[in-house]
N, C-alpha and C positions, 0 to 999 in steps of 0.2 A: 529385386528389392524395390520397393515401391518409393517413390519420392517422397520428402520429409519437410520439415522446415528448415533443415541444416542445409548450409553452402558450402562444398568442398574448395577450400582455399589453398590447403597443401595437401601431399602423400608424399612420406619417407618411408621405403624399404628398408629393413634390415635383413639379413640370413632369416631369420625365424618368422618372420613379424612384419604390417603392414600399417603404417602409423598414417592415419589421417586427420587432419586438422580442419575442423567447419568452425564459421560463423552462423553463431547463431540469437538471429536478431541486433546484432550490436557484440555484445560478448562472445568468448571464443570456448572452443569444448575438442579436445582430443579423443579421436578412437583408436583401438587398435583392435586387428584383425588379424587370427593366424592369414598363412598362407595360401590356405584354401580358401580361402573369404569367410569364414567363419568362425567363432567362438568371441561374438564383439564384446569389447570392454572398454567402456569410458574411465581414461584417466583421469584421475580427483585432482586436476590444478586449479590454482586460487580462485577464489569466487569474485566472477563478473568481471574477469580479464581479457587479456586479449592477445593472443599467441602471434607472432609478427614472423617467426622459423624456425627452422627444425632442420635438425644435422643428425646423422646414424653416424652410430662410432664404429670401431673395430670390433667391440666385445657386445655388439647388437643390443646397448642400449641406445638409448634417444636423449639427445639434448633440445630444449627449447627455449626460445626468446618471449618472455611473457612480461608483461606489464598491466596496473590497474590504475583504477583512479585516486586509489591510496599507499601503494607501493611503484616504485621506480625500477626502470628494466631491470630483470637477471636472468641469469639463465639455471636451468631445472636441468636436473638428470633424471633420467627412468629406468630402471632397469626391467628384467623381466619379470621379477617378480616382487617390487617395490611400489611403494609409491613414491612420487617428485621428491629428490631432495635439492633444495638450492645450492648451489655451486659456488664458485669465490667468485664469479665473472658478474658482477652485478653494477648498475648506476649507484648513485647517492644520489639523497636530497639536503640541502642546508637546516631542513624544517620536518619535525615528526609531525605525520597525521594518524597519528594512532587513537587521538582522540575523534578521530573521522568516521565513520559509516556509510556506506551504501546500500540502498535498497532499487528490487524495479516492482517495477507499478506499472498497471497498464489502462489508458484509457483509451474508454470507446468512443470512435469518431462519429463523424454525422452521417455513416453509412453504416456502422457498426463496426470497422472494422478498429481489432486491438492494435493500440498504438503503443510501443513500450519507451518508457518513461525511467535513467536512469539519476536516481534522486540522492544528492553527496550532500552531509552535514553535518554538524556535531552529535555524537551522541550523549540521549536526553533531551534533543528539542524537542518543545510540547506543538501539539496539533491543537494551537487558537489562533491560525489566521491572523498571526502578528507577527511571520517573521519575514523580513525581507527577503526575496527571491529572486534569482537570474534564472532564465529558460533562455538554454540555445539551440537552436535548429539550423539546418541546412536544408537536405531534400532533393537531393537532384544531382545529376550524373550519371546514376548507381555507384555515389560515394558514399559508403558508410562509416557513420559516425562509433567506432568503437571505441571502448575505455583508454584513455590516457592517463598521464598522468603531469600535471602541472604543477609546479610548487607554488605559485605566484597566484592559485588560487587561495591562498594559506589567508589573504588580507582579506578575501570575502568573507569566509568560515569564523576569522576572529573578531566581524563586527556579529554575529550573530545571524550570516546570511546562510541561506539554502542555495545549492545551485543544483539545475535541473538539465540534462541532455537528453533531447525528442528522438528517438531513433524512426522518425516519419517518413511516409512511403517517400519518393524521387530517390530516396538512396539504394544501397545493394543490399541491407540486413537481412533480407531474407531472398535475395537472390534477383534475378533480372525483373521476374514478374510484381515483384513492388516497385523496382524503379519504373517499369513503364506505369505504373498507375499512379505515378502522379508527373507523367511525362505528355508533352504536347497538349494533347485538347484537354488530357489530365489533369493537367495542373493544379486546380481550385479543388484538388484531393489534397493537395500538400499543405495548400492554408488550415484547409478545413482540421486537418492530424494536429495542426501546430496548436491552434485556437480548443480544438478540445484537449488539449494537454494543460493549456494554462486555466481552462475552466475546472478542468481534474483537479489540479492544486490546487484551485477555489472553494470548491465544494467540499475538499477532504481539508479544507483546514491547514493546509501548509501554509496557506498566504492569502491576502485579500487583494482587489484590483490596486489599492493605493498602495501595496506594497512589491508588487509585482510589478518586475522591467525583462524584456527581452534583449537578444543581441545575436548576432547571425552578419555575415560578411558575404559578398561576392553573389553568388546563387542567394546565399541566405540573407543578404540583401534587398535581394527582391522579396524572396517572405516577409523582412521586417515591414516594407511598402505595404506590401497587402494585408500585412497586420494593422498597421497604423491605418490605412484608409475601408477599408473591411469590419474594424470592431476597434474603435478610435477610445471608446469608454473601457476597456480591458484589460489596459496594464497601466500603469502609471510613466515608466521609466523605458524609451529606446534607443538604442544603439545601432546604429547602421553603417556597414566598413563598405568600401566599394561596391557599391550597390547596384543592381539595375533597375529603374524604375519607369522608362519610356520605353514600353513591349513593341510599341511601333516602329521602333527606327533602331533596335538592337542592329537587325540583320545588317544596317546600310556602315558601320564601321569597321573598321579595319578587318579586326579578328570578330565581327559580324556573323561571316558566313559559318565559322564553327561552332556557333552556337543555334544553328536553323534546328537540326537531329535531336536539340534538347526540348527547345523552344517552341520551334514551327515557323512559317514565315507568312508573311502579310499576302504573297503571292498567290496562297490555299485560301481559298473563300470559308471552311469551316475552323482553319488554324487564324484567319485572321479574326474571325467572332470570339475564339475561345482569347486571343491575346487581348484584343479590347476590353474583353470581360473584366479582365482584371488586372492590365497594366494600372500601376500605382498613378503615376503620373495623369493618367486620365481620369481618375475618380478622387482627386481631392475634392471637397465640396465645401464653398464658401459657407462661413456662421458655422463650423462645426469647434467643436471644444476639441483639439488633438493634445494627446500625452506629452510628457519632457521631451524632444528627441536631441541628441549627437549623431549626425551623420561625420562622416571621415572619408575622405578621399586621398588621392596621391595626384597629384601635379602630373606626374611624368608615368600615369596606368595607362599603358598600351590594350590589357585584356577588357577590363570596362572603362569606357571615357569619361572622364570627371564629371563631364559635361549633365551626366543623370543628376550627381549629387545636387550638383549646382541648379539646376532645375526645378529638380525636387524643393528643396530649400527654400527657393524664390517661392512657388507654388504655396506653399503650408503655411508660410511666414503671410501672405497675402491672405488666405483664408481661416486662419486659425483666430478663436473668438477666446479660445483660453489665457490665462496666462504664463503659461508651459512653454517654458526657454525652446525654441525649436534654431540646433546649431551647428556649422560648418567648418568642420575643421581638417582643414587642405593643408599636406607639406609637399615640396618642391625636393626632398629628400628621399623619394620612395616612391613607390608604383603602386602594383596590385597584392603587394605584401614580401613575392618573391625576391629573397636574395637582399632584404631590407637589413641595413645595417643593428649593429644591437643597439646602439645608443637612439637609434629612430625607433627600437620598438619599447623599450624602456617607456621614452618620453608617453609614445599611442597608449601602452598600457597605463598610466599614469591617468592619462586624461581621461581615460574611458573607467575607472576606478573613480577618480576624482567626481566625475558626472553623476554617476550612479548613486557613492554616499549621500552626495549632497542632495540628490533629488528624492531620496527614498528616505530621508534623513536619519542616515545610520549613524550610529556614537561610534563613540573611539571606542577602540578595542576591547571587548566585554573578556 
């Protein structure tokens, strides 16, 4: 059988039946396979989810764990000759988004390659480039960014906001061979995906730069850097959660050395050109107009040291010619996110909600 775009993430055998579960591109797709390896048949589960596991019963149906970005986990049965029925084993949300929609969209980067773009928002927003907008991205690990589901996104959707998730190369959506192409000397694949994403909703009338803000943490931290100093006129609004933005001196910290395989290290004379290229930190450039930004750090981050944020900050605030709030907000309560208490993440959501209305000047609740 010839390679596909699918990623085999799981296989459950039944007596009959050979049940495999890919990703694909971000969202999730079940096959199944008699025994022989043949007569394939995709299962019709919800559209643009994202299957997380799979158990075979005794009577060689399939259970699965599925979740979207409009519905909250449950679990599915299959029989052999049914389709999915939902089961009693399901999450709650406090809030319907049944007024919600998803769409994907894909745009072409600066090498042509398709980037896929999945787009949540009310249904009946109109396409005139007046609606406030979040894009968030990652990019790197071979972590893919599949459908979730958040309720706490409900406060963006009810000012009138659009929210955007980049499925851009550095991650696994379509298998090892995307993450390595925006891996090492790669990299400047990963900006490049994220920046033709927010041009794509420019152009197609979702949103305009004065209404567009991005937001990304950790890895996507360091995207948000090289968004802000790479195409500083582009988005109006950034967010930036534990960040890396000094590509020179990642390696020399603690948990440094495990981020070389991602990165590269200053030691490779063509890994030290490609990180100079586009460490954030080295390309701020005095007189430039930069966007709103919220950086957010943790006091007590072992994974990235505060020390980027802080830097960063100092940096932007010295050459920034706009008058775009650029600000740092450190707790001594939290780290690199992990194992962060809820009343700490409460508050971090709050603030980074609070920033964004106020900078993209969203009303109260339409």
């Amino acid at each position: 059988m010839p390679a596909s775009d699918a990623v085999i993430e799981l296989i459950e055998p039944t007596a009959i039946a050979l049940f495999v579960g890919d990703l694909l591109g971000g969202p999730s797709q079940i096959r199944r396979f008699g025994l022989d390896g043949k007569g394939e048949m995709i299962i019709p589960i919800p559209k643009i989810s994202a299957v997380s596991e799979m158990e075979s019963l005794e009577d060689n149906s399939l259970l699965f764990r599925d979740v979207s970005y409009t519905e909250p986990a449950a679990w599915f049965r299959v029989t052999e000759n049914g389709a999915p029925q939902r089961t009693a084993l399901v999450n709650t949300s406090p809030i319907s988004f049944a007024d919600i929609e998803v769409t994907r969209e894909f745009a072409p980067s600066k090498d042509g390659t398709k980037v896929p773009l999945n787009i949540i928002r009310k249904k009946g927003t109109k396409l005139d480039g007046d609606n406030p907008t979040l894009l968030y991205g990652y990019g790197g690990y071979g972590i893919s960014m599949g459908p979730n589901f958040e309720f706490t996104r409900r406060l963006w959707f009810d000012r009138g906001g659009v929210y955007v998730i980049a499925n851009i190369r550095g991650g696994g959506e379509f298998g090892e061979e995307w993450h390595k192409a925006g891996n090492l000397t790669k990299k400047q694949n990963v900006f490049d995906d994220f920046a033709a994403a927010a041009q794509y909703l420019i152009e197609h009338k979702w949103t305009r730069p004065d209404k567009l803000s991005i937001l990304g943490g950790s890895n996507g931290g360091l995207l948000m850097g090289a968004m802000i100093t790479q195409h500083p006129g582009l988005f109006h609004a950034v967010v930036s959660a534990v960040g890396i933005y000094d590509m020179l001196r990642v390696e020399l910290a603690p948990n440094g050395a495990f981020n070389v395989t991602e990165f590269g290290t200053v030691k490779n004379p063509e890994q030290f050109k490609a990180l100079y290229a586009y460490s954030p930190y080295h390309h701020v450039v005095d007189g430039t107009k930069y966007p709103s930004i919220l950086f957010m750090t943790g006091a007590n981050d072992g994974r990235v040291a505060p020390y980027h944020s802080r830097k960063m900050v100092a940096r932007l605030d010295e050459a920034n010619k706009s008058t775009n709030p650029i600000l740092l907000r450190t707790t001594a309560s939290a780290g690199h996110g992990i194992g962060t208490a809820l009343s700490e993440r409460i508050k971090q959501l709050s603030d980074q909600y609070s920033f964004l209305f106020a900078q993209l000047d969203m009303p109260a609740k339409k």
